[in-house]
C-alpha positions as CSV (number, residue, x, y, z in Angstrom):
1,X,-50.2,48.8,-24.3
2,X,-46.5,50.1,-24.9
3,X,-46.6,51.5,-22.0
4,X,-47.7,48.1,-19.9
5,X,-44.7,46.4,-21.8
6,X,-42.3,49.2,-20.7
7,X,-43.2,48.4,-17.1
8,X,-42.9,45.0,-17.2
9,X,-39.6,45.2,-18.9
10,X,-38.3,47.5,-16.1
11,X,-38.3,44.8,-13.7
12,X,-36.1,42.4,-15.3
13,X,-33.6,45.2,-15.6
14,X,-30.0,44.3,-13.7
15,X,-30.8,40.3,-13.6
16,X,-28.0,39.9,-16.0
17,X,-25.5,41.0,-14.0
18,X,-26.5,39.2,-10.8
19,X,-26.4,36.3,-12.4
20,X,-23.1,37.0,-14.2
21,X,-21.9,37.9,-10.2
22,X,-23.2,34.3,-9.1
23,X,-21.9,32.1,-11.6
24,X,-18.8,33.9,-12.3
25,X,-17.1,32.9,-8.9
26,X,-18.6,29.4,-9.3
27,X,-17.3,28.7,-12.6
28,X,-13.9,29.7,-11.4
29,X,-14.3,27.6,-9.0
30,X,-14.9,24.6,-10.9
31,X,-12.1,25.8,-12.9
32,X,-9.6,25.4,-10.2
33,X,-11.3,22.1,-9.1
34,X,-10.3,20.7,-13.2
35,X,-6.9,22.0,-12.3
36,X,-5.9,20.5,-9.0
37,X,-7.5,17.0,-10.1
38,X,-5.2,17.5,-12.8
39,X,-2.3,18.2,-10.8
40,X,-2.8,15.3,-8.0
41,X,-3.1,12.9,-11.2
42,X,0.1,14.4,-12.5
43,X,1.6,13.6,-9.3
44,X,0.4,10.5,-8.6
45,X,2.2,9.5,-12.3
46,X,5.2,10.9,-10.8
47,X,5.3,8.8,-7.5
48,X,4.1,5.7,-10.0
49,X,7.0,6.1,-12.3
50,X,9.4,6.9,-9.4
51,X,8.5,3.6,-7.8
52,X,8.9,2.2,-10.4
53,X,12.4,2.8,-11.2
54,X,13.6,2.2,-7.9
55,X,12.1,-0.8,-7.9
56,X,13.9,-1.8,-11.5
57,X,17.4,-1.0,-10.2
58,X,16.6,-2.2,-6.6
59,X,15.7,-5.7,-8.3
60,X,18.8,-6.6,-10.6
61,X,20.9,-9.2,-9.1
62,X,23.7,-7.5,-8.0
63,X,21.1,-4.4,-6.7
64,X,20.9,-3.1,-3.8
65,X,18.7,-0.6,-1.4
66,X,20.7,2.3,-2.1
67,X,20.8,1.7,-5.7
68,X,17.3,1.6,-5.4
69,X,16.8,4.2,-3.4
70,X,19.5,6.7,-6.0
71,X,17.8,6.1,-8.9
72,X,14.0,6.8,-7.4
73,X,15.6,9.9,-6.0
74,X,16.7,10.9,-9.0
75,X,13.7,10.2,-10.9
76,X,11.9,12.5,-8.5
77,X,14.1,15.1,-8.5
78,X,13.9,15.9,-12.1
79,X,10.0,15.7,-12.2
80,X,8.6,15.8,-8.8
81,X,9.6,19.7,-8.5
82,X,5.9,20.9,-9.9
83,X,3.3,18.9,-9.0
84,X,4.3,16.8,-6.2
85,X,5.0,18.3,-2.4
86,X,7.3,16.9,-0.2
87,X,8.1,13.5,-1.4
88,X,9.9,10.5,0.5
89,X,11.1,7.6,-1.0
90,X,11.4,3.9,0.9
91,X,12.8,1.0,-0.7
92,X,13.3,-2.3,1.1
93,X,14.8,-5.2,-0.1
94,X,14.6,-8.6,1.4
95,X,16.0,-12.3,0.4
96,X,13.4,-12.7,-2.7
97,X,11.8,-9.7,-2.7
98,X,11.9,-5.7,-3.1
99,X,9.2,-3.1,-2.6
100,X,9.4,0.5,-3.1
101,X,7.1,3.0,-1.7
102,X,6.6,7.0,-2.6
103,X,4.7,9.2,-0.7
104,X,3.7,13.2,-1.1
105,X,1.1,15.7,-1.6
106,X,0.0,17.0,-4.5
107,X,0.7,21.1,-5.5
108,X,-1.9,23.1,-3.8
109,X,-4.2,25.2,-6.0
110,X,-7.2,25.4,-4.0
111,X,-7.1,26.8,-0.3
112,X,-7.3,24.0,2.4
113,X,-7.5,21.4,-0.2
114,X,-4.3,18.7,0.8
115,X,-4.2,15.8,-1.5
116,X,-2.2,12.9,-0.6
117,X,-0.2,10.9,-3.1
118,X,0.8,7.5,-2.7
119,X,2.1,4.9,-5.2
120,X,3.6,1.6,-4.4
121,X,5.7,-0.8,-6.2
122,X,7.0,-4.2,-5.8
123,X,8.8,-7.4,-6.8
124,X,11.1,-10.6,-6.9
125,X,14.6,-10.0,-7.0
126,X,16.1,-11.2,-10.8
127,X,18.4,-14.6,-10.1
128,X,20.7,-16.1,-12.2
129,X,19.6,-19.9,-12.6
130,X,22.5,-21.9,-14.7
131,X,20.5,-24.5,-17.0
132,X,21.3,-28.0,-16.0
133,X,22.3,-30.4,-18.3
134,X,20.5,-33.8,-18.4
């Protein structure tokens, strides 16, 4: 009977490690996955918050495109260095409104994965209305 036992025990000998060699590459793979989802959020918070500054200077009564434009760039350049690729910056300005628009792509941490980012931002232009007295 010990004998039988043996035997059948002899078998199962080695599965460990061919499963430790198939779910070792697809853990890490799922790894990586956690990571670049966290990366194209990252970046997408960047290209929110960039927007979103131009768009706060761009709006002021006395702002312009440029100004708009400077402080977005600036924005980006302090915090778009990591996680976002390649960024460009487009504000517009018309006669009651301004919109701001960021565009990029996310760090690359898995092979032939390209995530774009894209955040928008918009809004009236701040006037000075005097009250009128009755």
């Amino acid at each position: 009977m010990v004998e039988r036992v043996r035997r059948a025990l002899r078998g199962d000998q080695g599965e460990a490690t061919v499963e430790l060699v198939i779910a070792t590459p697809l853990l890490l793979l799922a790894l990586l996955a956690i990571i670049q989802f966290a990366l194209w959020s990252h970046a997408t918070h960047v290209a929110q918050a960039a927007a979103s500054q131009a768009l706060a200077a761009a709006r002021t009564q006395d702002g312009t495109t440029s100004s708009g434009h400077a402080a977005g760039q600036r924005l980006l350049d302090e915090l778009a260095a990591g996680p976002l690729r390649d960024p460009s910056l487009a504000v517009s300005r018309g006669a009651a409104a301004v919109s701001v628009s960021v565009r990029g792509e996310a760090a690359i941490v898995l092979p032939g994965v390209h995530l774009p980012v894209h955040a928008e931002a918009s809004g009236e232009i701040e006037r000075f209305v005097p009250d009128t007295a009755p």
